[in-house]
C-alpha positions in Angstrom: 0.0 0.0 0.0 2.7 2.4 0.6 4.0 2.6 -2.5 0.6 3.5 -3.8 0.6 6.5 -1.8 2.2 9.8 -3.2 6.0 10.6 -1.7 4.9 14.1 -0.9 2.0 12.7 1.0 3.7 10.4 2.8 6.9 12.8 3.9 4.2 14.9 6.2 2.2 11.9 7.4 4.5 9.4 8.9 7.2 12.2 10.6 3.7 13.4 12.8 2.9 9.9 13.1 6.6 8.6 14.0 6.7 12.3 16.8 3.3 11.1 17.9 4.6 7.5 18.9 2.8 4.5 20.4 1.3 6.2 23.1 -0.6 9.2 21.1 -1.5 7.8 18.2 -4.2 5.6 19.5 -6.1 8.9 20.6 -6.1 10.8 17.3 -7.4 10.2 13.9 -6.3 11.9 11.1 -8.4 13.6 9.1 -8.4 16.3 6.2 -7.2 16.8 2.7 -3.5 15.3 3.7 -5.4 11.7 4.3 -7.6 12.4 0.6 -5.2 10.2 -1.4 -5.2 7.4 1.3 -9.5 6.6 0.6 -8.4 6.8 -2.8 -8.4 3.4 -4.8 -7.8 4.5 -8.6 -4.1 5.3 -8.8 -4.5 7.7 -11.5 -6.6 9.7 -9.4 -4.6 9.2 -6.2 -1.4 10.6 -7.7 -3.2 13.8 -9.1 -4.6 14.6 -5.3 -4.2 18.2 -3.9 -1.0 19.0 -2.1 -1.9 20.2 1.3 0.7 22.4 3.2 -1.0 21.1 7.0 -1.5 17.7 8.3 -4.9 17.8 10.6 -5.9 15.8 13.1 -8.8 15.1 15.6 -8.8 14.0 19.2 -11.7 13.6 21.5 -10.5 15.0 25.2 -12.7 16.4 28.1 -11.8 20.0 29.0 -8.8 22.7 28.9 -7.4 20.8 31.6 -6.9 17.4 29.3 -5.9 19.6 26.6 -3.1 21.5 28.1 -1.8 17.9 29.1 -1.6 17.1 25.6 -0.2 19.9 24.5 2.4 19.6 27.1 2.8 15.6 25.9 2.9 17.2 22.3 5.9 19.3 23.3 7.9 16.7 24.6 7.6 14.7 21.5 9.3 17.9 19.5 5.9 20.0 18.6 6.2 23.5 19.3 3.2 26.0 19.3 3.3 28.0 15.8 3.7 31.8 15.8 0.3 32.5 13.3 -2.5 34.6 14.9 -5.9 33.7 15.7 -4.5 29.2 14.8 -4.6 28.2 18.5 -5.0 24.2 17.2 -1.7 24.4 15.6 1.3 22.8 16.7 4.8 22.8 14.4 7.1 19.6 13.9 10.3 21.2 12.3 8.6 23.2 8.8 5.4 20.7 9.0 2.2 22.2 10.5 -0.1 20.3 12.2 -3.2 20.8 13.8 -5.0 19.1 16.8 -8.3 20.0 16.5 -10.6 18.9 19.9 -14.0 17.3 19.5 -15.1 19.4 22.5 -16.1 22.4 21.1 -15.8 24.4 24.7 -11.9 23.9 24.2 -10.9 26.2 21.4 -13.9 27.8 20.7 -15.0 25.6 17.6 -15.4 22.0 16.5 -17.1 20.1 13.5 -20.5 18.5 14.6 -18.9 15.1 13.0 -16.0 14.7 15.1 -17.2 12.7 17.9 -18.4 10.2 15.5 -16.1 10.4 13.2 -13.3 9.4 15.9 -15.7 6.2 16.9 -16.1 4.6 13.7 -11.6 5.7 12.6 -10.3 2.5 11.2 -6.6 1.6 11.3 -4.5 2.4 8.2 -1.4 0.9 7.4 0.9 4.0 6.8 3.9 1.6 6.9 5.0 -1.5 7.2 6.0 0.0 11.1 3.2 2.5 11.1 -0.8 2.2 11.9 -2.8 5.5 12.2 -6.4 6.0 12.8 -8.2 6.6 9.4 -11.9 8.3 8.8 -14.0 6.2 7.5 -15.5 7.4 4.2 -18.5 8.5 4.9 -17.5 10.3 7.8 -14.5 12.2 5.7 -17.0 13.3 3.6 -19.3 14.7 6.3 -16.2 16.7 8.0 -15.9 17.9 5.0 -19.3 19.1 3.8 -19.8 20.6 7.6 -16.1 22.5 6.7 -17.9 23.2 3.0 -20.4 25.3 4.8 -18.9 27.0 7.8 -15.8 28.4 5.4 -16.6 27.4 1.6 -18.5 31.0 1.0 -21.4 28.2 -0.6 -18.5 29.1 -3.8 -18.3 25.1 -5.4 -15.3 26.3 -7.5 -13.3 27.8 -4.7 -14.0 24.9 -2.4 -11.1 22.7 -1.7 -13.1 20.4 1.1 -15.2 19.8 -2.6 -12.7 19.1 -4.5 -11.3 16.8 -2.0 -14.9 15.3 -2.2 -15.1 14.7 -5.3 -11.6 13.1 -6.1 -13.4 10.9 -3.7 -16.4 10.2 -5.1 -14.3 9.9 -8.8 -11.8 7.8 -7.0 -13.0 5.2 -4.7 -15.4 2.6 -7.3 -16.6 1.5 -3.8 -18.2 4.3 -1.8 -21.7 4.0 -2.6 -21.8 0.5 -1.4 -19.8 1.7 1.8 -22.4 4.6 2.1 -25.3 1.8 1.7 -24.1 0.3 4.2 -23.5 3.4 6.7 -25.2 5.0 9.6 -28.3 6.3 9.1 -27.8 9.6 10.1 -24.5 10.1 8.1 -26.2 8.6 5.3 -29.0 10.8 5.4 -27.0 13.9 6.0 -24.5 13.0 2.8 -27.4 12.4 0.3 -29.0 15.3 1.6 -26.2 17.8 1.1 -25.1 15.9 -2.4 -28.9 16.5 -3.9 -28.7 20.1 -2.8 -25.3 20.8 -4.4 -26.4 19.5 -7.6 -28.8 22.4 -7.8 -26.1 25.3 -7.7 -25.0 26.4 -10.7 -21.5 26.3 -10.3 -21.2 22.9 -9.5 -21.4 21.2 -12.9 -18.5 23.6 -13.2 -16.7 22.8 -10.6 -16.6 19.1 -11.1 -15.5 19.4 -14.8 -12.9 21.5 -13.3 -11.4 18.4 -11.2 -11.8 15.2 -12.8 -8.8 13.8 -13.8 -10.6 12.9 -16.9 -13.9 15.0 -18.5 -14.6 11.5 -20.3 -15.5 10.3 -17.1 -18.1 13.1 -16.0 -21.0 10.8 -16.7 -19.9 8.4 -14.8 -19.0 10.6 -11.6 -22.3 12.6 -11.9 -24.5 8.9 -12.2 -22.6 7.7 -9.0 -23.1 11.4 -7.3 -27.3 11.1 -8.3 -27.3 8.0 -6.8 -25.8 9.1 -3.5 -28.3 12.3 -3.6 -30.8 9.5 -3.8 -29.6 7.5 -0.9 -32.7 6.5 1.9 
């Protein structure tokens, strides 16, 4: 598997994961456009996968108290805090940034309603042959990533990158409407709900043909994005 994953992706995920070690890794889940590639199963697509310049992650602790604990833990392990205003989540790891982002929205101020379940249904991914990290499930990267979509995505299709993260998705995993089939209810509703609604904007057409890989494939993607609109 790891020689299906893109070098540049791999050279920010495993140094967090190595500073993280045994004892932190089990508590986080990485989530956001550095994982994209790693739900991927078409290579073509996989490779052609947004460069991100921050690796996020996701941890579900109670309080300030818990989270100045693992910030402290973070330190030891080489994180520092970064210098940018107004990025309280954000931890560096030599020139990589990362950020933690809490569950618990009473923490920093902010959260993404999908969080809680998104950390209780993280599978384990095989980074390395050394390496295991906690992995959104599918379904639950794509409702992150909607919920992102509308808190900072200006409802602009074209400008979107949690979209176009999306729809590599959708374009690049044959398997994900069988996977959302099969999903939680609530997720499931919430997906086809949101994927029916963006196919009435008018820039979204637009902003699909924009990021396939491949236009010749646009009536494939948009039959396998109808039918999760359509999901019950």
């Amino acid at each position: 598997m790891t020689a299906d994953i893109p070098q540049k992706m791999l050279q920010m995920l495993v140094p967090v994961a190595e500073a993280l070690g045994d004892e932190l890794l089990p508590y986080v889940a990485f989530v956001g456009g550095s994982t994209t590639a790693l739900l991927i199963s078409d290579p073509i697509t996989r490779h052609a996968v947004r460069f991100t310049e921050d690796v996020d992650l996701i941890l579900d602790i109670d309080g300030r108290a818990q989270w100045h604990r693992f910030q402290q833990q973070l330190r030891e392990r080489g994180f520092k805090e970064s210098m940018e205003e107004n990025l309280t989540c954000r931890m560096m790891l030599g020139a990589l940034k990362v950020d933690f982002m809490p569950a618990d929205a009473s923490i920093l101020g902010f959260t993404n309603c999908w969080y809680h379940a998104a950390l209780t249904n993280a599978r384990p991914y095989p980074l390395t042959d050394q390496i295991t990290i906690n992995l959104l499930a599918p379904e639950y990267f794509i409702a992150t990533k909607l919920e992102a979509y509308h808190g900072r995505g200006n409802n602009d299709p074209m400008g979107s990158h949690d979209l176009e993260d999306i729809i590599n998705l959708v374009d690049g995993r044959i398997e994900l409407l069988n996977e959302l089939q099969q999903a939680e209810e609530n997720v499931r509703h919430y997906i086809a709900k949101q994927f029916a609604g963006l196919l009435q904007h008018p820039d979204f057409e637009y902003a699909v043909l924009g990021n396939l890989q491949d236009a010749g494939r646009s009536e494939l993607f948009f039959d396998r994005w109808e039918q999760i609109a359509a999901l019950k």
